[in-house]
Backbone as JSON Lines, residues from 0, in Angstrom:
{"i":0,"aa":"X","n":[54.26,139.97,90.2],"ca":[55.02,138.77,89.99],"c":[55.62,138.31,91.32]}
{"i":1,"aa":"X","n":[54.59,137.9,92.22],"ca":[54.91,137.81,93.87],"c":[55.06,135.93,93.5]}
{"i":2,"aa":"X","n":[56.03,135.34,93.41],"ca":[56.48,134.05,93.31],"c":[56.99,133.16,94.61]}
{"i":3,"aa":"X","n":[56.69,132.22,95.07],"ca":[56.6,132.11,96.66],"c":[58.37,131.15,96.35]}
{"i":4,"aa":"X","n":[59.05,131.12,97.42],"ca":[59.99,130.83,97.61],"c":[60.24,128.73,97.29]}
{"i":5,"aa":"X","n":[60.81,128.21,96.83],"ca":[60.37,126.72,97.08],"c":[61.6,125.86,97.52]}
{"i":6,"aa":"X","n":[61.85,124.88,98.47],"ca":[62.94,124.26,99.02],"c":[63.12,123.49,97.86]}
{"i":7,"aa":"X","n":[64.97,123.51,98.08],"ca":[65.33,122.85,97.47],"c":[66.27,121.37,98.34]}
{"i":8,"aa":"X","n":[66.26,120.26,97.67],"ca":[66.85,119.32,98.85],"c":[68.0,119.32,98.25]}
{"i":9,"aa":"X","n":[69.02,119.15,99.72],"ca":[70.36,118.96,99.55],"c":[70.81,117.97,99.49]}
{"i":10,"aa":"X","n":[71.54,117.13,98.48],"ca":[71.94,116.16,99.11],"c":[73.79,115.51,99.22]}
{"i":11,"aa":"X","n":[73.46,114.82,99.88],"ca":[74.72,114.56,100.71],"c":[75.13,112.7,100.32]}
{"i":12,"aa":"X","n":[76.87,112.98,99.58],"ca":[77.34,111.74,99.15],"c":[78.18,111.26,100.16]}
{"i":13,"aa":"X","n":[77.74,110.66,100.85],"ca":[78.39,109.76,102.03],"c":[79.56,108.39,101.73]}
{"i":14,"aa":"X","n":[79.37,108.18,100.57],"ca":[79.66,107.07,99.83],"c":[81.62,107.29,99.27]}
{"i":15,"aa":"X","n":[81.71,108.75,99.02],"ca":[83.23,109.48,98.89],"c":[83.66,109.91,100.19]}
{"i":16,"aa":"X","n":[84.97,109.39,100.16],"ca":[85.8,109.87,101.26],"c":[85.73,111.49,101.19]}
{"i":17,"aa":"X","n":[85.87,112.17,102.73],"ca":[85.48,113.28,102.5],"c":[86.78,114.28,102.87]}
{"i":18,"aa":"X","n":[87.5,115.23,101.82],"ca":[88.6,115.79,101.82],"c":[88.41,116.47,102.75]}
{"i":19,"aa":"X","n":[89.56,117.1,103.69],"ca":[89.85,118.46,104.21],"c":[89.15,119.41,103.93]}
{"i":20,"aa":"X","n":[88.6,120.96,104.66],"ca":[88.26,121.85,102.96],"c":[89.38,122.53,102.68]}
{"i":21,"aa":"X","n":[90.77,122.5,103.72],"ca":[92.52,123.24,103.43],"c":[93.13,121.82,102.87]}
{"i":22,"aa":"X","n":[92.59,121.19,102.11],"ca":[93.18,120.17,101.39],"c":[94.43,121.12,100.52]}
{"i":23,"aa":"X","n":[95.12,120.49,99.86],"ca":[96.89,120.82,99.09],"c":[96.32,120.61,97.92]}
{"i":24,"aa":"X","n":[95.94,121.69,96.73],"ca":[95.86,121.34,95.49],"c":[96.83,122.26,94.74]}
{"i":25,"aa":"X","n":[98.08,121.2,94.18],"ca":[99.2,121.88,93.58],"c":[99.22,122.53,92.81]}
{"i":26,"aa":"X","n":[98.0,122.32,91.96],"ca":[97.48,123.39,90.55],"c":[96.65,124.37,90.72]}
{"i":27,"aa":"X","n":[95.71,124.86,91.62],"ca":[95.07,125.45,92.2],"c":[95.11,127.16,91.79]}
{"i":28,"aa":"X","n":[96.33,127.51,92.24],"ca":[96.53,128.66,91.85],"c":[96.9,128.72,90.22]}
{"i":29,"aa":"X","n":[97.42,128.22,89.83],"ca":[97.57,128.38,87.91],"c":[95.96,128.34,87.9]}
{"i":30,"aa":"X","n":[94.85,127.25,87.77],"ca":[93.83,127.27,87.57],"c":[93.05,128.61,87.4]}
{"i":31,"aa":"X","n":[93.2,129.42,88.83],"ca":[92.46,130.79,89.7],"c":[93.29,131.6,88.27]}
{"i":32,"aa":"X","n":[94.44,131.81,87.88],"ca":[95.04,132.37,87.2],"c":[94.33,132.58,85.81]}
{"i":33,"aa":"X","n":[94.42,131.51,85.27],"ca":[94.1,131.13,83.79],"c":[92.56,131.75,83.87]}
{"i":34,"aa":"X","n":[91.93,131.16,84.69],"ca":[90.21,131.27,84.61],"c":[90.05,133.18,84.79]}
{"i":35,"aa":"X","n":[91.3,133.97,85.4],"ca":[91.25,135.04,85.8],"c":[91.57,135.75,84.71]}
{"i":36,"aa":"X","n":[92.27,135.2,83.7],"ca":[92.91,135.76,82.51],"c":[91.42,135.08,81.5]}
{"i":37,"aa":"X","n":[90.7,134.07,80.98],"ca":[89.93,133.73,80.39],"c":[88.68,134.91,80.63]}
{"i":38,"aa":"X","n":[88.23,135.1,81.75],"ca":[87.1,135.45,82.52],"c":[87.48,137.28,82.24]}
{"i":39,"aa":"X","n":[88.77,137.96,82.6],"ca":[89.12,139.16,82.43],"c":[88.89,139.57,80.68]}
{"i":40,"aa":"X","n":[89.06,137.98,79.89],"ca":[89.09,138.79,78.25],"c":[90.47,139.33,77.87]}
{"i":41,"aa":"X","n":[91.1,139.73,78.97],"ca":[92.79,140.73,78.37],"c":[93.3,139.81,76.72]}
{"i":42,"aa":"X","n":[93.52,138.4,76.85],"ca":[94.1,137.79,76.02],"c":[93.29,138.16,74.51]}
{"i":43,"aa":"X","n":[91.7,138.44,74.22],"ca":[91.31,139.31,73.24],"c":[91.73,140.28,72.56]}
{"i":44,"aa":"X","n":[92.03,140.83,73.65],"ca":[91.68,142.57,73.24],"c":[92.58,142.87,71.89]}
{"i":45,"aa":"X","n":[93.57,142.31,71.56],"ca":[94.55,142.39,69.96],"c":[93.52,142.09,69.13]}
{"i":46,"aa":"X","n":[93.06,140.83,69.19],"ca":[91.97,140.25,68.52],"c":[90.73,140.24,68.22]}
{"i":47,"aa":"X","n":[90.07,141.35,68.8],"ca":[88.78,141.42,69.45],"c":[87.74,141.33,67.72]}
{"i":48,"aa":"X","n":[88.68,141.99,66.62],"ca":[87.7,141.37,65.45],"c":[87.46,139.97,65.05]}
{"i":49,"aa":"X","n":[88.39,139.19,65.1],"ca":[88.24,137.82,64.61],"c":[87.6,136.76,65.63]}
{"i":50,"aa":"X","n":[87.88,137.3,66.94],"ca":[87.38,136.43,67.74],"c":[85.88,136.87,68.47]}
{"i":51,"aa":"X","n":[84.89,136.34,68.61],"ca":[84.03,136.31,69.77],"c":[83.99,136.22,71.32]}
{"i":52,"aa":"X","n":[83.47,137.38,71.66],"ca":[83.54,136.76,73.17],"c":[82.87,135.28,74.02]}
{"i":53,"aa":"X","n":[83.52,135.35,75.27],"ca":[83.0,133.68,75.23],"c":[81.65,133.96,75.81]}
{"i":54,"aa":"X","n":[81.34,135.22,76.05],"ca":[79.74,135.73,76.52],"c":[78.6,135.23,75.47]}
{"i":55,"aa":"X","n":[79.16,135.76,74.49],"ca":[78.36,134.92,73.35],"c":[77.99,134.28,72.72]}
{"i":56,"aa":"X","n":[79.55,132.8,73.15],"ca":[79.06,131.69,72.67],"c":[78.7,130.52,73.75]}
{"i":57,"aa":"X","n":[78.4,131.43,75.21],"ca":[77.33,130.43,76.31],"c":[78.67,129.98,77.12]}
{"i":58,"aa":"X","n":[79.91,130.53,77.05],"ca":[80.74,129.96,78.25],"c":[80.73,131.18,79.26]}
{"i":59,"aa":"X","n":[79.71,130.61,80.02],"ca":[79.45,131.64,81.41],"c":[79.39,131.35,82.54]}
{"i":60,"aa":"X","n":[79.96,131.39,83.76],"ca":[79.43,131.13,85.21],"c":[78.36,131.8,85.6]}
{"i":61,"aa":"X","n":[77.57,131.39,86.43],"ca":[76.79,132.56,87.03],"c":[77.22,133.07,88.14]}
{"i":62,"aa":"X","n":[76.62,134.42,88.57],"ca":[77.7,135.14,89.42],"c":[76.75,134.7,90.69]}
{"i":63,"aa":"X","n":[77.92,134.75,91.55],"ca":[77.74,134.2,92.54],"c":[78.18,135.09,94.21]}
{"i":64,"aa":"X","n":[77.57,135.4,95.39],"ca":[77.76,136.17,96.59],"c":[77.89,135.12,97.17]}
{"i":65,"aa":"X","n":[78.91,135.35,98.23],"ca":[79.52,134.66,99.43],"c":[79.22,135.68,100.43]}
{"i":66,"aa":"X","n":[78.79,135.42,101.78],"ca":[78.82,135.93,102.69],"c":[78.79,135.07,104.09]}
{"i":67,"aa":"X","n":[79.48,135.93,105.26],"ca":[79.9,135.12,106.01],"c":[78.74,135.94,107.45]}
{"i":68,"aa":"X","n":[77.95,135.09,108.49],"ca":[77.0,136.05,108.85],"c":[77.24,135.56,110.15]}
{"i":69,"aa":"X","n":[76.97,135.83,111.47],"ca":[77.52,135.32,112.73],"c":[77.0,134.21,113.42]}
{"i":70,"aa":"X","n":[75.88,133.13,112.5],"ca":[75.46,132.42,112.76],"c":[75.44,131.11,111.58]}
{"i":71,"aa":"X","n":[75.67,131.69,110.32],"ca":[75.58,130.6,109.28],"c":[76.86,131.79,107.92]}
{"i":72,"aa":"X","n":[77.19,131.33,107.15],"ca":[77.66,131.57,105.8],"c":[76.11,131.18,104.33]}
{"i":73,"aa":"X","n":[76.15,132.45,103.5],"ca":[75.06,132.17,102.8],"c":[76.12,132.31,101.07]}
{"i":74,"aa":"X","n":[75.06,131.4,100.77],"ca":[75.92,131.52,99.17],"c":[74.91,132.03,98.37]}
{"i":75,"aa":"X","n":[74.92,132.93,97.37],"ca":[73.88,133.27,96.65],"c":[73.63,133.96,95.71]}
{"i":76,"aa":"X","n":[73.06,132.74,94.37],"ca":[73.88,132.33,93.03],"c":[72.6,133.31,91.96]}
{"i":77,"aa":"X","n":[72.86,133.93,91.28],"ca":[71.81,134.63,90.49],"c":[71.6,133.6,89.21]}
{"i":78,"aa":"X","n":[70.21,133.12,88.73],"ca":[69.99,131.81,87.7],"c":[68.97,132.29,87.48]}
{"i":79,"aa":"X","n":[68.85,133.35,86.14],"ca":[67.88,133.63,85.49],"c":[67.77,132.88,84.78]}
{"i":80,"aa":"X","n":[65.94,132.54,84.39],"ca":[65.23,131.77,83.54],"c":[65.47,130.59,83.79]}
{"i":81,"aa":"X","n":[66.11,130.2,84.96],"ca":[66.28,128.64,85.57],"c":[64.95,128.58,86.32]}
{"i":82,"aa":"X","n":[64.41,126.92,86.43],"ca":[63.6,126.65,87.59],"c":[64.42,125.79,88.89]}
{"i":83,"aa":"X","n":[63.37,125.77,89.77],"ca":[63.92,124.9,90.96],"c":[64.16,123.95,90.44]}
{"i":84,"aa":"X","n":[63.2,122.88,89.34],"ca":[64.11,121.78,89.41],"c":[65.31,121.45,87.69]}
{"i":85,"aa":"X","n":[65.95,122.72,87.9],"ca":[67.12,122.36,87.14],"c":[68.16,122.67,87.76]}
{"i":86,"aa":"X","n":[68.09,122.89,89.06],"ca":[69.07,122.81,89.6],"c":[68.99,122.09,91.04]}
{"i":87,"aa":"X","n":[70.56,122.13,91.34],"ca":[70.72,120.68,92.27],"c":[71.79,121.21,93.12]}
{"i":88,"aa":"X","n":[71.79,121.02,94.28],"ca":[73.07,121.25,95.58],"c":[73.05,119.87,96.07]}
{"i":89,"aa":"X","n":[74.58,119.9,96.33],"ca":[75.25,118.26,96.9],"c":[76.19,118.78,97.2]}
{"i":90,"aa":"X","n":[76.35,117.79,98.31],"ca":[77.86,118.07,99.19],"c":[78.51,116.83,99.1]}
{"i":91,"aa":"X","n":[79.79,117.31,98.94],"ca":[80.52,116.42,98.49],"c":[82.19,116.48,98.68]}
{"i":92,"aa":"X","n":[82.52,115.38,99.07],"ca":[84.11,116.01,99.24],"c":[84.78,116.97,100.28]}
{"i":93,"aa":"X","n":[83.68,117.87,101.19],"ca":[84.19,118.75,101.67],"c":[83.92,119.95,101.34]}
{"i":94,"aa":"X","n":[83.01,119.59,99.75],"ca":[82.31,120.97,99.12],"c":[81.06,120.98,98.96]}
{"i":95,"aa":"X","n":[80.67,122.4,98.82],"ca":[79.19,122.27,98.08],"c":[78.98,122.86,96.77]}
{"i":96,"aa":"X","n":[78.48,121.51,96.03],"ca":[78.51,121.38,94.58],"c":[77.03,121.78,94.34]}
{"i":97,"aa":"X","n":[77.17,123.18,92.96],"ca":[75.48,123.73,92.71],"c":[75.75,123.81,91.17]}
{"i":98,"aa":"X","n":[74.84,122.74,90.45],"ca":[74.88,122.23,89.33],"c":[73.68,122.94,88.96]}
{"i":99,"aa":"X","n":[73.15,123.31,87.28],"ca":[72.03,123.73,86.78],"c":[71.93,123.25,84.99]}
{"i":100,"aa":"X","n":[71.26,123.05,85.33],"ca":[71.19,122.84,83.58],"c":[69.69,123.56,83.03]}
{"i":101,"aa":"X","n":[69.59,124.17,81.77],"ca":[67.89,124.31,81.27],"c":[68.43,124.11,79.42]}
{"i":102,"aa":"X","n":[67.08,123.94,79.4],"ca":[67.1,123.42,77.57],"c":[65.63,124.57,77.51]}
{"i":103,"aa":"X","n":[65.7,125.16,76.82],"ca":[64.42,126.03,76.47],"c":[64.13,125.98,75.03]}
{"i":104,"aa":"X","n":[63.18,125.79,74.57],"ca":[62.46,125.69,73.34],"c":[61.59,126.84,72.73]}
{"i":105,"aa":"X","n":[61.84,127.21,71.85],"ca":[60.97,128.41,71.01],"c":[60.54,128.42,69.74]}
{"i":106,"aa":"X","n":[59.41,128.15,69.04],"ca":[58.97,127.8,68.33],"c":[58.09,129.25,67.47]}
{"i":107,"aa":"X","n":[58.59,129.26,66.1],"ca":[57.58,130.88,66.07],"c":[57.25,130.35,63.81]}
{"i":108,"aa":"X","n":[55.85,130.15,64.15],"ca":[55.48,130.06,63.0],"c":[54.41,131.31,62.4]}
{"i":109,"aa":"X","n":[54.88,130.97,61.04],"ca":[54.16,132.29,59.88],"c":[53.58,131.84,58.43]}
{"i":110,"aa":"X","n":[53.06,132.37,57.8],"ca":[52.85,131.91,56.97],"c":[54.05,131.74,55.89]}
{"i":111,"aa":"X","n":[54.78,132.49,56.12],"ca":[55.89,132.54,54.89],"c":[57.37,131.99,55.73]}
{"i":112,"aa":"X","n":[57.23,131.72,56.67],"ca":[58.3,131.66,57.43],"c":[58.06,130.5,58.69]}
{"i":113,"aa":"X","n":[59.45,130.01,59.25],"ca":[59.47,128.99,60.34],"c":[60.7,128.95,61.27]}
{"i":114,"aa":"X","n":[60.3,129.59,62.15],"ca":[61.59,129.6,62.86],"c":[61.74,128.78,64.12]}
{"i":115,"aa":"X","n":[63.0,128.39,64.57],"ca":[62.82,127.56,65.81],"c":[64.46,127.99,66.82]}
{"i":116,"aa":"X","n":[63.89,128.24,67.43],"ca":[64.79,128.68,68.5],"c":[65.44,127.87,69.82]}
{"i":117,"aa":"X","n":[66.88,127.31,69.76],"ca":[66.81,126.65,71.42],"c":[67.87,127.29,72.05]}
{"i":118,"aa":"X","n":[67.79,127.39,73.32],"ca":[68.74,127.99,74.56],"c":[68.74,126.78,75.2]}
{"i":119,"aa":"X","n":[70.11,126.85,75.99],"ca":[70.09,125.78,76.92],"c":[71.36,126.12,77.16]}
{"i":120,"aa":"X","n":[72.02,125.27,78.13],"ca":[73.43,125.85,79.18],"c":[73.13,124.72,80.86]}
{"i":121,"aa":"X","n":[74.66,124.75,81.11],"ca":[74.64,123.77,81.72],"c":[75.88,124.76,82.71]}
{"i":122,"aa":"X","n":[76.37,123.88,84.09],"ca":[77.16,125.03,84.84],"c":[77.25,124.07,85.81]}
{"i":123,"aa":"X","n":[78.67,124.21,86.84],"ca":[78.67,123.5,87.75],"c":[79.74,124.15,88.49]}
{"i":124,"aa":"X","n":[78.76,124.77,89.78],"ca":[80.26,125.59,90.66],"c":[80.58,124.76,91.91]}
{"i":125,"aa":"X","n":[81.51,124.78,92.57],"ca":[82.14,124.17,93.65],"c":[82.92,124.96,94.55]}
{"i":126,"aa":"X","n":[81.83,124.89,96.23],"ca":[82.74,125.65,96.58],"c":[83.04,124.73,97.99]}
{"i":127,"aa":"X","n":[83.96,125.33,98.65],"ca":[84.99,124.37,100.17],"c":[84.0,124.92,100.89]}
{"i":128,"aa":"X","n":[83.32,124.11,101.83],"ca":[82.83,124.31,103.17],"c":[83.57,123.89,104.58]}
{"i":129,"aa":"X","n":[83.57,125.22,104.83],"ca":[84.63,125.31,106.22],"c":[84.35,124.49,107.13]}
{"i":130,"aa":"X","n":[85.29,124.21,108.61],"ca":[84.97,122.59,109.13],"c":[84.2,123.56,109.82]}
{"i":131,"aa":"X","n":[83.83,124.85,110.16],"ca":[82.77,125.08,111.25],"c":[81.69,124.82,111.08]}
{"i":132,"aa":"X","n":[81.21,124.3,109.96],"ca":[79.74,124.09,109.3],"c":[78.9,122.72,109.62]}
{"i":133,"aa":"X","n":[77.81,122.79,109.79],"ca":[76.94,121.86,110.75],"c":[76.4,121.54,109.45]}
{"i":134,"aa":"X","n":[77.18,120.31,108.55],"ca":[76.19,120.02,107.47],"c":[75.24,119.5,107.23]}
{"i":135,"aa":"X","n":[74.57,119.14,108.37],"ca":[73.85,117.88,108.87],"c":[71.98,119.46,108.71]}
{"i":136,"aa":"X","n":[72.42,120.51,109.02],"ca":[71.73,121.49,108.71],"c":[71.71,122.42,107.25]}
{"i":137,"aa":"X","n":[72.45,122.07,106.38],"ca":[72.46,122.9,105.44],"c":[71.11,122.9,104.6]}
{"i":138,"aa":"X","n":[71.0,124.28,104.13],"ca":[69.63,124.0,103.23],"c":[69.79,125.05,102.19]}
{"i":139,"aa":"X","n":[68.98,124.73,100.96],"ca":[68.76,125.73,99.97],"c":[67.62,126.15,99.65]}
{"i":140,"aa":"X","n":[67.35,127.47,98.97],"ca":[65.89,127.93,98.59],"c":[66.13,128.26,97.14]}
{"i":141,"aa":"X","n":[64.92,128.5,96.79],"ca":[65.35,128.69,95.39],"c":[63.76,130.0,94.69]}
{"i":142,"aa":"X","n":[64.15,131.11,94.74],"ca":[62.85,131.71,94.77],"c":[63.46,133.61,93.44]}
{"i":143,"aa":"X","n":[62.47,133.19,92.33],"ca":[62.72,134.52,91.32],"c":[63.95,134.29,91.17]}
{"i":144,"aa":"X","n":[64.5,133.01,90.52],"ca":[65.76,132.98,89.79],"c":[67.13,133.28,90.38]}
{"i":145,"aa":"X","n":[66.37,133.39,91.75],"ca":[68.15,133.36,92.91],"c":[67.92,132.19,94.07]}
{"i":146,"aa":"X","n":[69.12,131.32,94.0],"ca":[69.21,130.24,94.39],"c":[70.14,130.84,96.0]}
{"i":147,"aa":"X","n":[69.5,130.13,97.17],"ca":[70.39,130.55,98.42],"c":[70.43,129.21,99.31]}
{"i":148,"aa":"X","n":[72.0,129.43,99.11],"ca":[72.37,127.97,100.22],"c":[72.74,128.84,101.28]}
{"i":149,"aa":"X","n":[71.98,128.26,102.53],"ca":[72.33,128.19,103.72],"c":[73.5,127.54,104.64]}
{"i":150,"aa":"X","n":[75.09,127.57,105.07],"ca":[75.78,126.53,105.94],"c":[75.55,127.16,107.11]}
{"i":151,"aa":"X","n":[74.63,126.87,107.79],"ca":[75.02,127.17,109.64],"c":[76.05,127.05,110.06]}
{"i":152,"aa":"X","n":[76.63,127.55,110.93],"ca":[77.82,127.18,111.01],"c":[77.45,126.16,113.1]}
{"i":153,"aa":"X","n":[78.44,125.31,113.04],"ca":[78.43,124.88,114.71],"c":[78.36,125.49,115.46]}
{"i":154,"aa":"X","n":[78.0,124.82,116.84],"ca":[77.52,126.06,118.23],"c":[78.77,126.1,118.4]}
{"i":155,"aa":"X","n":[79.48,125.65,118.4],"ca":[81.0,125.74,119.02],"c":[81.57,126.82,118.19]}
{"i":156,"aa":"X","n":[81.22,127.31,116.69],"ca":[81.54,128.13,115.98],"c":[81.02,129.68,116.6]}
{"i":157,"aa":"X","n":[79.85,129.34,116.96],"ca":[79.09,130.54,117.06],"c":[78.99,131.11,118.28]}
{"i":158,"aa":"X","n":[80.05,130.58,119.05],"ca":[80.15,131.05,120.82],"c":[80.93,132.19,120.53]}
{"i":159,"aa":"X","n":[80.88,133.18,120.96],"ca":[81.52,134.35,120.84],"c":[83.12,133.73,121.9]}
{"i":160,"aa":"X","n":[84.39,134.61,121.11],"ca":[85.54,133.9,121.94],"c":[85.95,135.03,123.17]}
């Protein structure tokens, strides 16, 4: 299952004023909080018979690696059973926005029986790209269900001090 790697295009909204990426967002931390308490489950655990986890009813991020490398920062998002084109990178704002959506269809007929099956899920992460980043170079790949954005970072970034 040797699957060749395929570009993905980035694109870039020129059209929005473009924030800081140390912009002031006053809610920010409650947000990180709540999503930390949602995402941890703790608020379940009394409840854990009556309620479902949200694993099961499709409220999921996909997990996602940040790394910072001495020439570029790589982001890199794990999207099983996604293809290249259900998903999308845009920069925007000061961020880079990696959207995915899939609708999958399953169909299973019998003689006595008819079943029909759909999956589908939708997701949209956002992350701040630092001002050292040469966005004018950014790129993504998209190869065996892991998606990798590239930010180079500037020569001026990458001069040793």
């Amino acid at each position: 299952m040797n699957e060749t790697s395929s570009k993905l295009s980035v694109k870039i909204d020129k059209d929005k004023a473009v924030a800081p990426a140390a912009a002031w967002h006053p809610f920010e931390e409650l947000r990180r909080e709540i999503d930390r308490l949602f995402d941890d489950g703790n608020w379940l655990k009394p409840f854990r018979a009556e309620f479902p986890s949200f694993a099961r009813i499709g409220v999921k991020l996909p997990a996602v690696d940040i790394v910072e490398h001495d020439t570029a920062f790589e982001i890199t998002v794990d999207l099983p059973g996604y293809d290249s084109k259900d998903v999308a990178v845009t920069l925007r704002n000061g961020s880079v926005v990696i959207k995915g959506e899939k609708s999958e269809e399953k169909q299973d007929k019998a003689r006595d029986y008819y079943l029909k099956e759909r999956q589908y899920g939708a997701f949209e992460r956002s992350f701040a790209v630092p001002e050292t980043v040469d966005t004018a170079k950014v790129d993504a790949a998209f190869k065996n269900g892991v998606l990798t954005v590239t930010l180079p970072k500037s020569e001026a970034a990458q001069t040793p001090e």
